[in-house]
C-alpha positions, -999 to +999 in steps of 0.1 A: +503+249-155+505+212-145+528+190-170+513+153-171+543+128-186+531+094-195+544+062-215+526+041-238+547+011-234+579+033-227+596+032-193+594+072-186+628+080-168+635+109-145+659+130-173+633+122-201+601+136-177+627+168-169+634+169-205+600+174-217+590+198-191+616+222-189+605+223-232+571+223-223+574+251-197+586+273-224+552+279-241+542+295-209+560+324-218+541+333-251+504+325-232+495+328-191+460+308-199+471+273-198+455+249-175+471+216-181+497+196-211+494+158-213+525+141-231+522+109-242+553+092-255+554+060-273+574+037-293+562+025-328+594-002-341+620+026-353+602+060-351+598+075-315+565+092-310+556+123-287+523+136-286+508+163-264+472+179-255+468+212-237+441+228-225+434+262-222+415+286-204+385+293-227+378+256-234+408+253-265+423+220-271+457+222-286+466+185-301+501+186-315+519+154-322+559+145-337+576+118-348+619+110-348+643+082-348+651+097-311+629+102-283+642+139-270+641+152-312+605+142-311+601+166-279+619+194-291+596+188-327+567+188-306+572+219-286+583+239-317+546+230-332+528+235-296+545+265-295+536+279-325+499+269-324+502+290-289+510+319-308+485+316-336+458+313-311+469+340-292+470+364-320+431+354-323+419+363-293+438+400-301+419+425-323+440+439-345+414+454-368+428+497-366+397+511-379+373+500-348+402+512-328+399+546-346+360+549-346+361+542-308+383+569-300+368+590-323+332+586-305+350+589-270 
């Protein structure tokens, strides 16, 4: 999975770009189809903005965005909410209707 870190008038710095993807890189765990995350963080006068768009393997957009008075809250707010919309969407691409399961190995 690539990580793409950008600023929208915020100077990205080295710890904040390993920040976000060693938080990002987490959601990796929970689903193997990823193909790219985009993070955009911005400034808006006192709240700190992260927002972040990944892409997965069957064409899903996952749009999650967070704001905090600090810039590394609103990455670890945004990767909870990725994270979680990785799990919901994961648990839809999983059957977990029994009786099918039963018929089929009934009919086998």
């Amino acid at each position: 999975m690539q990580i793409n870190v950008s600023g929208h008038q915020v100077a990205v710095t080295p710890a904040l770009r390993e920040y976000a993807t060693g938080k990002l890189e987490r959601i990796v765990r929970h689903f193997e189809h990823l193909h790219d995350v985009t993070v955009t963080l911005s400034v808006e006068k006192l709240l700190q903005k992260a927002e972040a768009t990944l892409r997965c393997a069957n064409s899903k957009i996952i749009h999650a965005d967070a704001q905090a008075t600090d810039l590394y809250a609103a990455i670890d707010v945004l990767a909870d909410k990725l994270d979680r919309q990785v799990k919901k969407h994961k648990e839809k691409l999983t059957r977990h209707d029994r009786d099918s399961v039963r018929l089929a190995a009934r009919q086998a």
